[in-house]
NUSE-672909 format. One record per residue: x, y, z of N, C-alpha, C in turn; residue in one letter. Coordinates in Angstrom, 2 decimals. Last residue first. Layout:
N
<atom n_px="X" n_py="Y" n_pz="Z" ca_px="X" ca_py="Y" ca_pz="Z" c_px="X" c_py="Y" c_pz="Z" code="a"/>
...
***
This chain:
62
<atom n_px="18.44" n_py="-4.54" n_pz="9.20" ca_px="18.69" ca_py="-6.02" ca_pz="9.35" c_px="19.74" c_py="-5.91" c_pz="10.35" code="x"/>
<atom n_px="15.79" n_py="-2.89" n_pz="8.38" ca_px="16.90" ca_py="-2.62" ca_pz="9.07" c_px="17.20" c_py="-3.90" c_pz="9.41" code="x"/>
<atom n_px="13.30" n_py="-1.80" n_pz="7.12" ca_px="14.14" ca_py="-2.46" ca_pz="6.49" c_px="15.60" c_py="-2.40" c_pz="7.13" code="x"/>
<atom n_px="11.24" n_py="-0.51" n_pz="8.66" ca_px="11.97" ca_py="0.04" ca_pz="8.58" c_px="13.13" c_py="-0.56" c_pz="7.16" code="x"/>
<atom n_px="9.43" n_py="-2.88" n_pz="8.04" ca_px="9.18" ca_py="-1.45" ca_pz="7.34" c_px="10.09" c_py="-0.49" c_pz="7.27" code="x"/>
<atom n_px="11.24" n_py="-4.89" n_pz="10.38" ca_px="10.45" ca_py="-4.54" ca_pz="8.71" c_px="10.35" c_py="-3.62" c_pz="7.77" code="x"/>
<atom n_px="11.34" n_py="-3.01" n_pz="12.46" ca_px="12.42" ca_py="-2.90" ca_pz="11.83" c_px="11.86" c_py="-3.74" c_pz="10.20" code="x"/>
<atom n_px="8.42" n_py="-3.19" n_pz="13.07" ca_px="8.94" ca_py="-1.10" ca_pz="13.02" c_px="10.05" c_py="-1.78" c_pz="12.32" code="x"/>
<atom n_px="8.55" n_py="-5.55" n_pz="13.79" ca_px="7.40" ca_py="-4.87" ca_pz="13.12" c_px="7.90" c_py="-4.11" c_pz="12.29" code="x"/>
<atom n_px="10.24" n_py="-6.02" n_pz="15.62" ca_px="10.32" ca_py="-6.31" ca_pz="14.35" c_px="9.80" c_py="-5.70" c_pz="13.57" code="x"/>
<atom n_px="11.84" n_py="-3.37" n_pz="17.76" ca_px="10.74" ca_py="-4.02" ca_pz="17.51" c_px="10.72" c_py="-4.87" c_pz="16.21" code="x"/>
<atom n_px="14.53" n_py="-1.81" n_pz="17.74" ca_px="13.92" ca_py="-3.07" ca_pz="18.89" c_px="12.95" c_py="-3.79" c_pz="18.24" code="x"/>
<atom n_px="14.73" n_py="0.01" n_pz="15.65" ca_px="16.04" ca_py="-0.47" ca_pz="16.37" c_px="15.52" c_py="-1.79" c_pz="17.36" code="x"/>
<atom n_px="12.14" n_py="1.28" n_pz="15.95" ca_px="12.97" ca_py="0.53" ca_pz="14.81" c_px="14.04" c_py="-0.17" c_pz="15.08" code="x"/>
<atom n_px="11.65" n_py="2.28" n_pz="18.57" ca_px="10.90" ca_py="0.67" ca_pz="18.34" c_px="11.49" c_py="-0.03" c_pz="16.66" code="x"/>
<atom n_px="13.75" n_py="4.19" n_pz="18.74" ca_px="13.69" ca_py="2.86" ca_pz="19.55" c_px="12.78" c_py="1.80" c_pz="19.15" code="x"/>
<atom n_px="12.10" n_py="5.84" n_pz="16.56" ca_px="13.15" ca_py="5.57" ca_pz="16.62" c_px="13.93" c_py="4.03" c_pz="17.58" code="x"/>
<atom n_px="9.85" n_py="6.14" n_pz="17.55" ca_px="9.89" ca_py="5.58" ca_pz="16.86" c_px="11.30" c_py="5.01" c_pz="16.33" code="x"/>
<atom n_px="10.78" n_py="7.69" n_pz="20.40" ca_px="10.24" ca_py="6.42" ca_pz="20.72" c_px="10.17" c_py="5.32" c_pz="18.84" code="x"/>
<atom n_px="11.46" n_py="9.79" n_pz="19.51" ca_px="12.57" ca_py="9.48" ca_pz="19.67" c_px="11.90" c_py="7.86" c_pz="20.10" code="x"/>
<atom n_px="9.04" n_py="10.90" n_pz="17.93" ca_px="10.12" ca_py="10.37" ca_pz="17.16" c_px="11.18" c_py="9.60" c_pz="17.66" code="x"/>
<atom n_px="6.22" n_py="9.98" n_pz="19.34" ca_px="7.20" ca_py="10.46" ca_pz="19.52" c_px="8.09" c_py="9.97" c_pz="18.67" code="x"/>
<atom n_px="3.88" n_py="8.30" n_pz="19.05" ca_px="3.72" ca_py="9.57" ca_pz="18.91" c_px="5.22" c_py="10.42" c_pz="18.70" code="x"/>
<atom n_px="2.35" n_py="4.94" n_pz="18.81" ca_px="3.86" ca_py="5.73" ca_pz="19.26" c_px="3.63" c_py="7.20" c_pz="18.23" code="x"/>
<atom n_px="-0.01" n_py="4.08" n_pz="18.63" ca_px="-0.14" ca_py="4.74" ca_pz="19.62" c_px="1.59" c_py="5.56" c_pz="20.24" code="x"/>
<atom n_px="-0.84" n_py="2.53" n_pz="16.18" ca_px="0.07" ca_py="1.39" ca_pz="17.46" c_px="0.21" c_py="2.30" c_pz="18.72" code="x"/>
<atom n_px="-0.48" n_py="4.37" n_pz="14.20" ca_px="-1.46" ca_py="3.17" ca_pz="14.56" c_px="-1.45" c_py="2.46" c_pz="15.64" code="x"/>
<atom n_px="1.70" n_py="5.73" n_pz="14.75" ca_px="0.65" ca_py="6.25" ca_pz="14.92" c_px="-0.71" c_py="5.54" c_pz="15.33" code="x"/>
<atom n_px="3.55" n_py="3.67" n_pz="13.26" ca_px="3.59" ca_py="3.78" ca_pz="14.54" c_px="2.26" c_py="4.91" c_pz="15.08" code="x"/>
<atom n_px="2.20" n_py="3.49" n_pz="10.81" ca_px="1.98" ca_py="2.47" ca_pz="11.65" c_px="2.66" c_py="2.85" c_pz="12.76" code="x"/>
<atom n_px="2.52" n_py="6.45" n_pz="9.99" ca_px="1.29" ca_py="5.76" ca_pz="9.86" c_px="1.33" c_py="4.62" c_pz="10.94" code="x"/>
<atom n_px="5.75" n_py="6.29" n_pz="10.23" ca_px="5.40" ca_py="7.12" ca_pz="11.16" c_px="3.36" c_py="7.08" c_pz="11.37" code="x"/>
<atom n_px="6.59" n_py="4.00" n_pz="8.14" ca_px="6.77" ca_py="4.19" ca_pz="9.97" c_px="6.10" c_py="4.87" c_pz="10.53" code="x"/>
<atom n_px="5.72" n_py="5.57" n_pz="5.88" ca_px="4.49" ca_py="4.27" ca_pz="6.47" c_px="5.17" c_py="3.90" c_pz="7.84" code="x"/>
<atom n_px="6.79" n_py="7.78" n_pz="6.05" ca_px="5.25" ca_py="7.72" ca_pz="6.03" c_px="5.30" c_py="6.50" c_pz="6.52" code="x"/>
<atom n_px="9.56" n_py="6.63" n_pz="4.94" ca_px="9.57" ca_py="7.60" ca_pz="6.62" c_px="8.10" c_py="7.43" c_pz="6.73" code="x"/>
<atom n_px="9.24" n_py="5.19" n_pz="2.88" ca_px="9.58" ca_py="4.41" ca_pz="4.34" c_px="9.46" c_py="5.35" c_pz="5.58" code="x"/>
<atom n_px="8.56" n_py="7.60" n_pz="1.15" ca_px="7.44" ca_py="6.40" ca_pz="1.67" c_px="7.99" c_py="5.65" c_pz="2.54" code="x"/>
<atom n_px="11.05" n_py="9.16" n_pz="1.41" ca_px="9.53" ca_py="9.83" ca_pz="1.85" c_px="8.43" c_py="8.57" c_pz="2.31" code="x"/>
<atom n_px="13.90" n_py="7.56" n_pz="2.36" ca_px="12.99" ca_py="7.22" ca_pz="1.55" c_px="11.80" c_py="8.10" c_pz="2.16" code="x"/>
<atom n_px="16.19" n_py="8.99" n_pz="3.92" ca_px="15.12" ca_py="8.09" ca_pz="3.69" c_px="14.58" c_py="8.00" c_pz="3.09" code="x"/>
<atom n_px="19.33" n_py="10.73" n_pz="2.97" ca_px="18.06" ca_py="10.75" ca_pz="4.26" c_px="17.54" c_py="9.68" c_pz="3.62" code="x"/>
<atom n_px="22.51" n_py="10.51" n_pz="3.30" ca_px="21.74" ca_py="10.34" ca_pz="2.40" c_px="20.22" c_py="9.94" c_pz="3.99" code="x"/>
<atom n_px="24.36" n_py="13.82" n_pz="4.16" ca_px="23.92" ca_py="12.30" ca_pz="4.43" c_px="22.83" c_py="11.85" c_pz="3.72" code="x"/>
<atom n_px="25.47" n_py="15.77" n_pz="1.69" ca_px="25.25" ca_py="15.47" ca_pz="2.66" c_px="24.83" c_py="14.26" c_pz="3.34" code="x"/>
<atom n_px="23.44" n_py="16.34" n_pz="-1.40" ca_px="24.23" ca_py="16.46" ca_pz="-0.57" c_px="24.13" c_py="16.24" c_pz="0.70" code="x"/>
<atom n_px="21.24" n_py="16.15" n_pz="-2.81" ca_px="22.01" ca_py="14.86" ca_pz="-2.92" c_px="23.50" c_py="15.32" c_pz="-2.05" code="x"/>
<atom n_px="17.98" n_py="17.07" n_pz="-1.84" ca_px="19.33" ca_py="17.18" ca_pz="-2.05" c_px="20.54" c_py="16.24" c_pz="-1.84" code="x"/>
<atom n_px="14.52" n_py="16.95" n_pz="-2.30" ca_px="15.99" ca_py="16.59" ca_pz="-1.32" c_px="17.22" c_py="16.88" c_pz="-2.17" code="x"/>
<atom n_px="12.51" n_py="17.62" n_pz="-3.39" ca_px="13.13" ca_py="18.95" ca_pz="-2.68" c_px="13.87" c_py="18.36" c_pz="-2.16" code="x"/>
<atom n_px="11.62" n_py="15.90" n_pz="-5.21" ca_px="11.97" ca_py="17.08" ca_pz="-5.99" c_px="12.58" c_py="17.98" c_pz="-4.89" code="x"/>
<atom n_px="10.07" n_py="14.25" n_pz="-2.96" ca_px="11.69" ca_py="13.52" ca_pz="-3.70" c_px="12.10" c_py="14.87" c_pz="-4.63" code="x"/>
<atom n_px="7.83" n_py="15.78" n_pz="-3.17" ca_px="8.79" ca_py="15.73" ca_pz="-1.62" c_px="10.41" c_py="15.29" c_pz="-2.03" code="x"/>
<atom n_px="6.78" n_py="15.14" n_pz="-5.46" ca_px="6.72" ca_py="16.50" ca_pz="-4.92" c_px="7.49" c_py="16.71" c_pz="-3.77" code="x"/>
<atom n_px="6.50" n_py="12.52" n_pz="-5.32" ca_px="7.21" ca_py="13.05" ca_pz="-6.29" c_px="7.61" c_py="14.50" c_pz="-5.90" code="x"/>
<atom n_px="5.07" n_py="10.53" n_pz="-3.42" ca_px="5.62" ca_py="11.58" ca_pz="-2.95" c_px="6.95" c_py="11.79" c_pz="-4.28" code="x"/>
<atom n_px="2.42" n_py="8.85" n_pz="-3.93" ca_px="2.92" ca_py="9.53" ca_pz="-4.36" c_px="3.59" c_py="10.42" c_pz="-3.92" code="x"/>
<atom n_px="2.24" n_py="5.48" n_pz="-2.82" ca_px="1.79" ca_py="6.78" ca_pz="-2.85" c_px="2.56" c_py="7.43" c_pz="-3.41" code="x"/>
<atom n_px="2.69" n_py="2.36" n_pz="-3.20" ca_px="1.61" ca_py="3.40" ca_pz="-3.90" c_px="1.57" c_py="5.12" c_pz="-3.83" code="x"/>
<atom n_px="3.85" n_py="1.59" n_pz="-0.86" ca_px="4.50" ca_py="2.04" ca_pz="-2.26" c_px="3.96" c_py="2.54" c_pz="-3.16" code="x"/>
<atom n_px="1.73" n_py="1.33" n_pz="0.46" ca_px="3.13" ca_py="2.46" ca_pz="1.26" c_px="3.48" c_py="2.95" c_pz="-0.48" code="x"/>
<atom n_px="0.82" n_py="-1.18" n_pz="0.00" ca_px="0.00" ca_py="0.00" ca_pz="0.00" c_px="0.87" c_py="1.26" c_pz="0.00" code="x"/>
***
């Protein structure tokens, strides 16, 4: 579903300088399903990617 959306308009304003940031649709569908699940906080989404499977799935973090 994630990969469906359209963020063309968001990928037109990153810049290839500097650290390479995320994917617009892997940052959305973490921050959708952690929303879903009741995590609000970045620094908590952050810990449940690094801990949780779920969050490291979507995250794609091995």
């Amino acid at each position: 579903m994630f990969e469906q959306l359209d963020t063309s308009k968001i990928e037109a304003q990153y810049s290839f300088n500097g650290q390479h940031a995320w994917h617009p649709r892997k940052i959305t569908s973490i921050l959708i399903y952690g929303y879903t699940h009741g995590v609000f906080s970045s620094r908590q989404l952050e810990q449940r990617c690094n801990q949780d499977l779920a969050f490291m799935y979507i995250a794609e973090k091995r």
